[in-house]
N, C-alpha and C positions, 0 to 999 in steps of 0.2 A: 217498784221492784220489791219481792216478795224479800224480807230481811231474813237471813244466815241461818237464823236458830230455828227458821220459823219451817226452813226449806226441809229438813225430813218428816214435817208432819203433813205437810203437801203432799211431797212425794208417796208418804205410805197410803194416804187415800188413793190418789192418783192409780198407785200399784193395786188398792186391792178392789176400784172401778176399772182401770183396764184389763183385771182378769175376766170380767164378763166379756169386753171385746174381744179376749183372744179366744172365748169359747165360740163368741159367732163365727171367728175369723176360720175357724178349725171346720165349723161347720159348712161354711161356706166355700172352704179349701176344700176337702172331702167330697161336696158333691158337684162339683166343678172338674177336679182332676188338674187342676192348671193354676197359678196365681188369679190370688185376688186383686180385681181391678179396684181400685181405691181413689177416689178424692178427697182431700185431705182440705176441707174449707175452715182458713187463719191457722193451718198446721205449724208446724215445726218437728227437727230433726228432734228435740228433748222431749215430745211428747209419747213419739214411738220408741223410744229407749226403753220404755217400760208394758213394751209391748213383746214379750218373748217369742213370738210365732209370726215376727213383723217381716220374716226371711221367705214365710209363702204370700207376701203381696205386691204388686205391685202400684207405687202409690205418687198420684201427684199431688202435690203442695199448689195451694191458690192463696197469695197473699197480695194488700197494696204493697207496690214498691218497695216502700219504708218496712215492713214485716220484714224483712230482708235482711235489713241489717245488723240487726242484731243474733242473727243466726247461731246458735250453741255447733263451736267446731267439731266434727264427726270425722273421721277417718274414711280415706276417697274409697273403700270398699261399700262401706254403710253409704255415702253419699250417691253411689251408684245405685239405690234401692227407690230413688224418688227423683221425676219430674218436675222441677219447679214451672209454675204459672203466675204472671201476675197480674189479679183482677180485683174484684167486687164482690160479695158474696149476693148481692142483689140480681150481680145481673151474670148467669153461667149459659148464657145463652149460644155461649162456642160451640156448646155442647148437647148432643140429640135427649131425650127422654131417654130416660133408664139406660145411660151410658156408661155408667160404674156399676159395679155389683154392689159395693158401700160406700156412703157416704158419709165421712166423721164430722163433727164441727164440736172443738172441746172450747168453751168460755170463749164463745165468738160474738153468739147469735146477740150479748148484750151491749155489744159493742156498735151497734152498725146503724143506730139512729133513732127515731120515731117509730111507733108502732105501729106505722104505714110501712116503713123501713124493716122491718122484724119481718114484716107480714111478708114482702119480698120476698126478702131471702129465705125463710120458710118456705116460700111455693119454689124456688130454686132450686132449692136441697132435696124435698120432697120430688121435685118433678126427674133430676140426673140419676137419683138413685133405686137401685130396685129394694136396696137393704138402706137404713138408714141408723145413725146411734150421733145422739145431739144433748151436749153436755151444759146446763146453764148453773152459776152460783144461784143459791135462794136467795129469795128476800124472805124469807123468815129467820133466817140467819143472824142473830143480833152483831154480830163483827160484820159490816165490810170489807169484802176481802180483796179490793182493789187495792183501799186509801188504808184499810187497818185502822179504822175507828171503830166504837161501837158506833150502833144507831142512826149514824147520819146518812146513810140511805131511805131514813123509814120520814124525813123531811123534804120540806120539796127545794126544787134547784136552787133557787137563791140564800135559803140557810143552810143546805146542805156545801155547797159553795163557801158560805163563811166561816163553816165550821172545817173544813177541810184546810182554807186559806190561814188560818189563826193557828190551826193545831199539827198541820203539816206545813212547818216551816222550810219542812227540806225541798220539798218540790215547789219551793217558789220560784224557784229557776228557770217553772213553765209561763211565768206571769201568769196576772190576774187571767187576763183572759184564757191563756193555754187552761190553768186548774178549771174555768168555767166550763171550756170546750170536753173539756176531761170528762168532769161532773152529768154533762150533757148524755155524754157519751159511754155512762156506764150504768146500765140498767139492767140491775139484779131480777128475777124474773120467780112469780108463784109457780105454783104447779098447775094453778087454774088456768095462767098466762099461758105456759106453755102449750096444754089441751087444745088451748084456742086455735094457737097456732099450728099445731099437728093435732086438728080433729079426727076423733078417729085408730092413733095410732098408741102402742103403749106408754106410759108413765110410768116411773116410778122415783121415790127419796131416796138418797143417802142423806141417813142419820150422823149426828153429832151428840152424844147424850141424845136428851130430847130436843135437838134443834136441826131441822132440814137444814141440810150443808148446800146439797146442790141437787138439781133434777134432772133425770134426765128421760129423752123419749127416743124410742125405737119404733123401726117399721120392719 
């Protein structure tokens, strides 16, 4: 969990990468005439709060189970604005080719496994949406910004594992194994990485100083 003081320098990124969504969203409002049909893959209600134009779409949420739970409370008007689902970002196969007009996935894609796993769920996202907008943290990044260390993303699992276990005391509460499974499971991604993944479609950084913060690609 992202600590107190750290939470509005998040958020003002966040605000000033979501005003490029809400320019597609404007655009895609406009020549439609009707809401935007949206899928929201590992959404949440706090991510569209900082979407001001989030009242012309209509959007479902695709979480495991457990995404659930932790849900940031919204008020039953806003809550009336999205669909909840709950799946797999691998497998969206409920649903026909180009079934959403957009498709978001904000800091998902580095979650969901091996890079057979990524690969998935990239041709999933890719295959439901006609639009697409896919947010990853870098790995040029010197901060991890899961664990909040420097560095120890740019090592491999079992010292990055040690170093996480040694110097985040606090989440040992996950045990060994949970921090491993963690560790596994969070995989900062290049811009090269991303291309791979959506060949073909656009790229581009958000800067920090001179430091790629996060990438993101559009269709």
């Amino acid at each position: 969990m992202l600590p107190r003081f750290l939470k509005p320098v998040s958020n003002w990124f966040r605000r000033r990468r979501n005003a490029k969504l809400a320019q597609l969203i404007d655009t895609l409002y406009d020549n439609a005439a009707r809401p935007v049909k949206i899928l929201d893959v590992g959404g949440s209600y706090n991510f569209w709060q900082s979407v001001a134009n989030r009242h012309k779409c209509a959007i479902t949420l695709i979480n495991l189970e457990e995404g659930y739970r932790n849900l940031d409370p919204v008020g039953a008007e806003e809550r009336d604005r999205y669909r909840l689902e709950v799946g797999d970002a691998r497998d969206l196969t409920r649903w026909q080719d180009r079934d959403f007009d957009l498709v978001t996935c904000n800091s998902v894609l580095e979650h969901v496994g091996t890079w057979a796993d990524m690969r998935k769920a990239a041709g999933e996202l890719r295959r439901v949406g006609v639009r697409g907008w896919v947010q990853v943290p870098a790995f040029g990044f010197p901060l991890e910004q899961h664990f909040l260390l420097p560095f120890v993303h740019w090592f491999s699992e079992p010292i990055t594992t040690w170093l996480v276990w040694h110097l985040r005391r606090d989440i040992r509460w996950y045990g060994w194994e949970g921090v491993r499974l963690n560790v596994t499971y969070t995989k900062p991604l290049s811009k090269g990485e991303l291309r791979r993944l959506f060949p073909g479609d656009r790229a581009w950084t958000e800067w920090f100083a001179i430091f790629p913060k996060s990438h993101v690609v559009e269709w």
